[in-house]
N, C-alpha and C positions, 0 to 999 in steps of 0.2 A: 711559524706561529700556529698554533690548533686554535681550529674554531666550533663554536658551539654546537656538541653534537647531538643530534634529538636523541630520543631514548626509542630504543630498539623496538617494542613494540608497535611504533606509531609507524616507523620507515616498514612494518611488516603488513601495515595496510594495502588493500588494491585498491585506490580511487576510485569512489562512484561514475560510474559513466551514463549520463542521461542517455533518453531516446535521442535519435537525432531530430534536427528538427527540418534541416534540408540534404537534398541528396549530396554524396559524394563531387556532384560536377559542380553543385550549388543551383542548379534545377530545383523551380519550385515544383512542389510536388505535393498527395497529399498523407499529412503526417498521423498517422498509424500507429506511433511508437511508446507515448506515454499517457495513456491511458487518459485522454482528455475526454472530455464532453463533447460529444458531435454537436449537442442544441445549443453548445454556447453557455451563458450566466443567466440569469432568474432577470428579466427586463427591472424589478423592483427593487435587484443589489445591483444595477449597475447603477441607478440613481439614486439607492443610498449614497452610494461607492463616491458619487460624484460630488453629491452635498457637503465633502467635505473639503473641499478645495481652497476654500477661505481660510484653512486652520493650520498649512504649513509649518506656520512658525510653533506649531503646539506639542509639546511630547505625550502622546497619547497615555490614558490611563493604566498605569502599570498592572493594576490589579484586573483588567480584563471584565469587570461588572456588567456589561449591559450585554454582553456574550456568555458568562455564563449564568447570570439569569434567564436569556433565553434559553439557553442549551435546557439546563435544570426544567423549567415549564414544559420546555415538549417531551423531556422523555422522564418527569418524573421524579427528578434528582435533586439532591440535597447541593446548591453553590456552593459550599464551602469545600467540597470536595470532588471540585473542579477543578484539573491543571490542564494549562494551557501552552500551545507552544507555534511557534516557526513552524507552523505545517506540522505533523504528527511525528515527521522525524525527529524533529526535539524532542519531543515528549517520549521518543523512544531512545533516545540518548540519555534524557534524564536519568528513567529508568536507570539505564547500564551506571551512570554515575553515581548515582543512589546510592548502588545496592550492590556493585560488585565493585574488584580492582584486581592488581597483582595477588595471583596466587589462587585467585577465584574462577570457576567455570560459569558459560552462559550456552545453553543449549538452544540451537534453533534446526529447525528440519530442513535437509538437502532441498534443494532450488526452493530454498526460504529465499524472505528480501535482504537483499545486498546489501541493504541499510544494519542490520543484526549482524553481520561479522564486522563491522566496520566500527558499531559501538561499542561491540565486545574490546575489541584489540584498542580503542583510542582510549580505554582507562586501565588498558594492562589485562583484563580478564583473560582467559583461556578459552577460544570460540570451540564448541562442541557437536557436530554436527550428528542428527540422528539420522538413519538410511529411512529413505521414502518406501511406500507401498504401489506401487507404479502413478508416483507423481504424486500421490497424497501424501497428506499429514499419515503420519502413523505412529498413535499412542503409545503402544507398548514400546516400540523402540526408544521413544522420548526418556519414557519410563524407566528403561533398562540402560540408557545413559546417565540417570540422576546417581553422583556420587557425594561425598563427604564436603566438596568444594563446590558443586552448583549452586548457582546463588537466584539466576533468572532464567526462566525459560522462557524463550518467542516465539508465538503462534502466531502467522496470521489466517484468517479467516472471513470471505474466502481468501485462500494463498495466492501470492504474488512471486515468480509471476506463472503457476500452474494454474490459475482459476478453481484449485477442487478445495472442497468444503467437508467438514469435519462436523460431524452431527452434536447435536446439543448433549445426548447422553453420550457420546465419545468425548468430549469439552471434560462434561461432571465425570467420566473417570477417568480421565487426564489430572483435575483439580484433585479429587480424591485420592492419587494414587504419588504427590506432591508431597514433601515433608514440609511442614508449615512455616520454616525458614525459606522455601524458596518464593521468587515472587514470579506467579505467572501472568505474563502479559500477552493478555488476544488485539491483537491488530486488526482492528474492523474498517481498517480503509476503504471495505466495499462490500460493507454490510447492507448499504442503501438498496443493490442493484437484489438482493434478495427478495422472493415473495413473499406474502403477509403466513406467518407463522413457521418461517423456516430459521428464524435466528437463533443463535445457539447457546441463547440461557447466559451471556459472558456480563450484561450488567445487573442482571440478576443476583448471579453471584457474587458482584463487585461490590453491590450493596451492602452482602452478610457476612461476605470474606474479609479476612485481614491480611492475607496474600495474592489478592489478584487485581488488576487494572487493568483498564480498556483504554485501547485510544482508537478516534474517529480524523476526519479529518472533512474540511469542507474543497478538498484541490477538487473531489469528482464527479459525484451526483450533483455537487450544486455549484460546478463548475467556476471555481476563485483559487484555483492553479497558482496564476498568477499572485495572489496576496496572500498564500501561504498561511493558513488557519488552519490550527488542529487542536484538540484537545482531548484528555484522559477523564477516569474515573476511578478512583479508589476509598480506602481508607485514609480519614484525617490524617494519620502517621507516616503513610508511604506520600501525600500530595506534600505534609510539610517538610520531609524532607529534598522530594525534590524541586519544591521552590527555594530553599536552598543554593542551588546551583543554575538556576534557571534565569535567563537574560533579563531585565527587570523591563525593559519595555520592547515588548518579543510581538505583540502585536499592532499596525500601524493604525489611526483610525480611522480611516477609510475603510479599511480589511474590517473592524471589527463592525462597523456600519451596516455593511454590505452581509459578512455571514450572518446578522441578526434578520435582516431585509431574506434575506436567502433561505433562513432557518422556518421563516412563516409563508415561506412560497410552497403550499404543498401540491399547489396543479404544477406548476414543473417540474419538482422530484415526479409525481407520477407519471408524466411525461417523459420525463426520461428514463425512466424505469421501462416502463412500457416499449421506447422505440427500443432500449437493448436489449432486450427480452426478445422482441420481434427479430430483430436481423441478426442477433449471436445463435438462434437458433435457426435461421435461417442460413448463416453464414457454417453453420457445424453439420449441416445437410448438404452442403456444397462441397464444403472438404470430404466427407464419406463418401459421394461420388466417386472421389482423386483415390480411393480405399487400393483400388487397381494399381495404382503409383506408387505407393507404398505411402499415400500420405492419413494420417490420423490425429483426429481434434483430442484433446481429453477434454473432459467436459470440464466445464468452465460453468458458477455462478459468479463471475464477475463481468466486468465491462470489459473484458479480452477474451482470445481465445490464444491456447498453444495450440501449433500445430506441428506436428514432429513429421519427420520426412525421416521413411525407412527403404527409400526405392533408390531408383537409378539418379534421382537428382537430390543434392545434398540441400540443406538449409542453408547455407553457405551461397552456394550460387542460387538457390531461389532469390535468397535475401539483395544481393545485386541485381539479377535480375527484374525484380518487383522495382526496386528503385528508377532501371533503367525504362521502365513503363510508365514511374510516376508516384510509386507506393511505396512509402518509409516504412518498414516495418521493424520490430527490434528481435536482433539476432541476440543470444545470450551465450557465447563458449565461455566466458571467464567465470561464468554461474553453473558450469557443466552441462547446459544444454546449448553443446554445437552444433544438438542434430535436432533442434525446433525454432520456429519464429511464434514471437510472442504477439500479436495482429490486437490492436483495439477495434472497438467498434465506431466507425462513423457512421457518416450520412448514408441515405437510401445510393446514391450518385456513387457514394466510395465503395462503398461495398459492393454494391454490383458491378463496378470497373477491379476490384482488387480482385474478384470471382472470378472475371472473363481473364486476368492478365494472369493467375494462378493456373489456371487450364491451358492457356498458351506457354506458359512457361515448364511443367512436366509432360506435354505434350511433347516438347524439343521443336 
């Protein structure tokens, strides 16, 4: 008897694979891997977050209201052209559902996020990969891969998970150089961790454009990982189509409680800002040291760092090794970088222990 057979492009998917969260022996250890918050949550969303305990039995507000009227008041924006999602991956899936399918291309750039071929292929699109500029976004290739059947392009910025950043005038001729059918989407997952006047103009243009959307997300600078809040920005046209397709009550409310409470904490985004600013640059001085090793950071404006290993010890056995000292960090081969580990940034404690275990470990 035959049974129900998925359709070909879904079995062509490679499952997401989280950071780990404990080592290989089940050794607590500390985790490194996805790009968390060393400080933790906003002390003022965890008691939102808490306040709402009484209301189990309630299915939170489909429409998402007291979220993105906050969103809209701090940076500016019009709510109604606010889409919301399951952490920003939704909102990037949307996207893909929207706007592409069978027959259709979505271009995203070599060690883009894993989450963009995954969208592509779960609604049949044709994933497109443009070649990097040693690790970076690189425009004109984007460019030079747009054909008759692209429908979306995926940018994140900065990129995950190479940490490098792609200038506001490379953005605007990237957007410029777009046929107005396609819909570009920048991925500002970790736009927070930027300094004041390096962002790259993406809701800006989101505002005037009829083909571009941003999405944000609340898993990092403001540390609710755990409750999974993201949301975009575009034109009335592309937000209503993808609510459309979009899960009707996608945010719980506690989650949306707590990202309100988190959205008006701005001494702990600076906070946090600040200590990853401090120790990624500190931690990218530590690796130049290892330069002798063959090991090298690319620079990174995010809350990670790559570090690629071109010496005698592979990323591979760094990556066990670090473990076997107590530090998760995330290998990538199925993303094509076998030969780096992708290192978040924690505490003062971690980093300086993930330092000293790094030097032990290409030392031999």
């Amino acid at each position: 008897m035959s049974a129900p057979e998925p359709k070909s492009w879904v079995m062509d998917i490679a499952p997401y694979i989280p950071g780990k969260s404990v080592t290989d022996s089940g050794a607590k250890a500390a985790k490194l891997s996805s790009n968390e918050n060393p400080l933790g949550t906003s002390p003022a969303a965890q008691e939102a977050f808490a306040s709402a305990a009484g209301e189990l039995e309630r299915y939170p507000d489909a429409s998402g209201a007291i979220v993105r009227e906050a969103i809209a008041a701090k940076y500016g924006l019009d709510p109604q052209r606010i889409i919301y999602g399951n952490g920003s991956d939704e909102v990037l899936h949307l996207a893909a559902g929207a706007f592409a399918g069978p027959g259709d291309e979505i271009i995203f750039v070599r060690y883009g996020f894993a989450v963009y071929e995954i969208a592509a292929r779960r609604v049949g699109a044709t994933p497109v990969i443009a070649p990097d500029a040693d690790y970076a976004t690189d425009v004109d290739a984007i460019l030079a891969a747009v054909t008759d059947r692209t429908r979306v392009v995926f940018v994140a910025n900065p990129n995950n998970p190479t940490g490098t950043y792609a200038s506001a005038d490379e953005i605007a001729r990237l957007h410029a150089g777009l046929p107005a059918h396609v819909l570009l989407v920048l991925d500002h997952a970790y736009s927070e961790y930027l300094e004041n006047g390096e962002e790259d103009g993406g809701l800006a243009l989101a505002e005037t454009a009829s083909n571009v959307l941003v999405t944000r997300t609340f898993s990092k600078i403001h540390g609710l990982a755990a409750e999974r809040i993201g949301w975009g920005y575009a034109s009335m046209d592309i937000v209503a189509a993808m609510h459309r397709i979009r899960m009707p009550f996608n945010m719980t409310i506690a989650g949306q409680r707590a990202a309100v409470a988190a959205l008006a904490d701005d001494a702990f985004v600076e906070q946090s800002r600040a200590h990853n600013a401090k120790w990624r640059s500190w931690f990218a001085e530590e690796v130049a040291a290892l330069g002798n090793a063959g090991l090298r950071a690319v620079p990174s404006k995010a809350n990670f760092i790559l570090v690629l290993f071109e010496g005698r010890v592979s990323a591979e056995e760094a990556y066990k090794a670090l473990q076997d000292r107590g530090y998760i960090t995330r290998w990538l081969p199925g993303q094509g970088l076998g030969n780096g580990l992708r290192i978040s940034i924690g505490t003062e404690e971690e980093m300086r222990g993930l330092a000293a275990a790094l030097r032990e470990v290409v030392a031999g």
